[in-house]
N, C-alpha and C positions, 0 to 999 in steps of 0.2 A: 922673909926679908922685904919689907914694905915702907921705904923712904920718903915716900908722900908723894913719889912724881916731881913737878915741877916748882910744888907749893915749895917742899921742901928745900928748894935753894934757893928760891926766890925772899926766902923769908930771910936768910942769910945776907940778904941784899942792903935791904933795906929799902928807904923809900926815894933817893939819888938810883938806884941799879933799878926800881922797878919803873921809875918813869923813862931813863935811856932804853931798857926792856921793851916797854909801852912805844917808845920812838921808835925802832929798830922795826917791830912790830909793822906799827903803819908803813913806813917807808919800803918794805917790802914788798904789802901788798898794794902801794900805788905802783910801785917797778911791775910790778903782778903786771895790773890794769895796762899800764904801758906799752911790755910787751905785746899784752893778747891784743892792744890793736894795733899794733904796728904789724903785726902777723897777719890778721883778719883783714889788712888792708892790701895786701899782696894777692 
């Protein structure tokens, strides 16, 4: 039982669900970035 992972829904998207995907993506890891220095600054 081998659904491709994440290929496989993402293909379902299209290319509107892979760029908000892509968005979601980065904005995350700036939140990431964020946190780790507002912690690091304590």
């Amino acid at each position: 039982m081998n659904y491709g992972g994440n290929w496989g829904m993402m293909s379902g998207i299209g290319p509107v669900g892979a760029i908000t995907w892509l968005v979601v993506v980065i904005d995350l890891v700036l939140v990431g970035i964020w946190l780790w220095q507002q912690i690091s600054k304590k």
